[in-house]
SENU-20619 format. One line per field, with one value per residue (C-alpha): x, y, z; residue number from 1; residue in one letter. Coordinates in Angstrom, 1 decimal. Layout:
BEGIN
xx: (X/...) $
yy: (Y/...) $
zz: (Z/...) $
kemi: (NUM/...) $
sevo: (A/...) $
This chain:
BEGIN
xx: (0.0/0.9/0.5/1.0/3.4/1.1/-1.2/1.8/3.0/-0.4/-0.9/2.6/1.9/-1.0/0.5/3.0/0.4/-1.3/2.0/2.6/-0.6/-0.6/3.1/1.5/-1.2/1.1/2.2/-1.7/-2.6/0.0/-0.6/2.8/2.6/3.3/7.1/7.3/8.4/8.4/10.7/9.9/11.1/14.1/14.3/16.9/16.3/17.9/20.6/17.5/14.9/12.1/11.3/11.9/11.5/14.7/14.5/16.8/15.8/16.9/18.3/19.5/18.2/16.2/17.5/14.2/14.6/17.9/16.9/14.4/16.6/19.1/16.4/15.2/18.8/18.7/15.8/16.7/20.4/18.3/16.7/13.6/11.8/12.5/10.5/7.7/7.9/5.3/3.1/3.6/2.6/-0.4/-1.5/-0.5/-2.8/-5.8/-5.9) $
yy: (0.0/3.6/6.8/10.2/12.5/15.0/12.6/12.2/15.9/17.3/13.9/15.1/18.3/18.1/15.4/18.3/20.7/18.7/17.6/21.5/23.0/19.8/21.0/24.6/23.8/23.3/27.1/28.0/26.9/28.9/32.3/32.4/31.2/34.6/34.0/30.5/31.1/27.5/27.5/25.2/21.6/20.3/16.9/15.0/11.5/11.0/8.3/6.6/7.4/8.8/12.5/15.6/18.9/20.9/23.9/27.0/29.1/32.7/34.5/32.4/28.7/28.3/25.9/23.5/23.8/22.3/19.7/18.5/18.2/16.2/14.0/13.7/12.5/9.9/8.7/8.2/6.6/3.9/0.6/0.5/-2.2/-5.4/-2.9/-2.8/-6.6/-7.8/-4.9/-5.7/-9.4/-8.2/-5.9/-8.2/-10.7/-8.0/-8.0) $
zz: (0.0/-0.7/1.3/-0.6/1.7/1.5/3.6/5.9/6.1/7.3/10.3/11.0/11.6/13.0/15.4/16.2/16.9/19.3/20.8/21.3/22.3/25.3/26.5/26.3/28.7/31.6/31.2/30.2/33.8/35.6/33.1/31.8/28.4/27.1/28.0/25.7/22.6/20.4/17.3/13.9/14.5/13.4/11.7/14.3/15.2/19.0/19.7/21.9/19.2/21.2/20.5/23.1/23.2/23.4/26.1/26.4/29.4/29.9/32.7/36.1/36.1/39.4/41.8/41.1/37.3/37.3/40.3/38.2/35.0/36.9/38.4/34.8/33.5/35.9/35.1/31.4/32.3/34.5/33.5/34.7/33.2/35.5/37.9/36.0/34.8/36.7/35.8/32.2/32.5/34.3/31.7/28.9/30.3/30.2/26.6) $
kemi: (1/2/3/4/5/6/7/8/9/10/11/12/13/14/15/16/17/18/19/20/21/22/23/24/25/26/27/28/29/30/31/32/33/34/35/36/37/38/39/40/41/42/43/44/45/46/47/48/49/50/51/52/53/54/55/56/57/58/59/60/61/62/63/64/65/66/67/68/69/70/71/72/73/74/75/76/77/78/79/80/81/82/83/84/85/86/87/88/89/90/91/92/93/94/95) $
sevo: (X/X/X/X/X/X/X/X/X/X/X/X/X/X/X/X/X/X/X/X/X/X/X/X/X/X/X/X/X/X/X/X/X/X/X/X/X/X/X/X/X/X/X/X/X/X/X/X/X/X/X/X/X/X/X/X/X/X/X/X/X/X/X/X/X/X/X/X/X/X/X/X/X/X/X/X/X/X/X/X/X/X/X/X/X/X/X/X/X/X/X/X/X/X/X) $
């Protein structure tokens, strides 16, 4: 089967949009989504392959902004997924 690119440009985008106006909520709720600025995407396929959002903050980092970006990193260096083994079964089971 064939898909024109036109097709997959505009899910693609739209996909994006969504993917956008979600991460844009969090800053809706707290009234300071003036000061977000989101550039055009850029086409980069991460070592790890699952998409991101890059983030360059101006001015001093506060001190919970960067503990939560090193909690973050550590997060993606573990391996969590014997933790969650059982869970999977579980759920696998379910369906």
């Amino acid at each position: 089967a064939f898909v024109d690119s036109d097709i997959i440009d505009r899910e693609f985008q739209q996909l994006n949009k969504e993917r956008v106006d979600a991460f844009l909520s969090f800053f809706n709720d707290e009234g300071v989504e003036k000061q977000i600025k989101i550039h055009s995407s850029s086409n980069i396929v991460p070592y790890n392959g699952f998409s991101f959002f890059k983030i360059d903050y101006k001015g001093e980092m506060p001190e919970s902004l960067i503990n939560a970006y090193m909690e973050m990193n550590e997060l993606n260096d573990m391996s969590p997924r014997k933790k969650f083994k059982n869970e999977r079964r579980k759920n696998k089971t379910r369906s």
